[in-house]
N, C-alpha and C positions, 0 to 999 in steps of 0.2 A: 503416497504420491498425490493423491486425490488434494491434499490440502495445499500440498505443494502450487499446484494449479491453481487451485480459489486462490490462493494469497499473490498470486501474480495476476491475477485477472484482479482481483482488490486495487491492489497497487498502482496497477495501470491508468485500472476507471478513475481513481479517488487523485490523481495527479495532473489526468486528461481537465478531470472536473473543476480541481484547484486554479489551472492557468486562464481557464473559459471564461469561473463565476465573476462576478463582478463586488459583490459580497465579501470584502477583506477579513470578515470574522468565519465565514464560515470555507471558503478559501485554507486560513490558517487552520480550520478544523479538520479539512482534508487533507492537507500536507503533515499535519500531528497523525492523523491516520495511516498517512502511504508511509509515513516512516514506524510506528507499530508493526504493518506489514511487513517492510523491508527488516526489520529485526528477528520479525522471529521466522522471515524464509530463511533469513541467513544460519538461525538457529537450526531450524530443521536441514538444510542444506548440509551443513556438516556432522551430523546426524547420518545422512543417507550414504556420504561417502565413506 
C-alpha cells in the first residue's frame, strides 16, 4: 500500500509540475513520467483487488 501512496503523490506532483513549467521539454518529461506512474498504480491496483 505504501507504494501505492508515493505513486499518487508522484503522479500528482509531476502533472501539477508539467502544466506550471514553462519549459516544453521538460514539461513533456513530466507528463512521460505521470503516465509511468499512472501505469504501473494501475498495475498494482489490480493486484490489491
Amino acid at each position: 500500500m505504501a507504494r501505492i501512496a508515493y505513486l499518487k503523490d508522484q503522479l500528482a506532483r509531476a502533472e501539477r509540475l508539467a502544466k506550471a513549467i514553462l519549459d516544453q521539454q521538460t514539461a513533456e518529461r513530466l507528463q512521460a513520467f505521470a503516465a509511468e506512474c499512472r501505469t504501473e498504480l494501475q498495475i498494482l491496483s489490480r493486484r490489491a483487488a
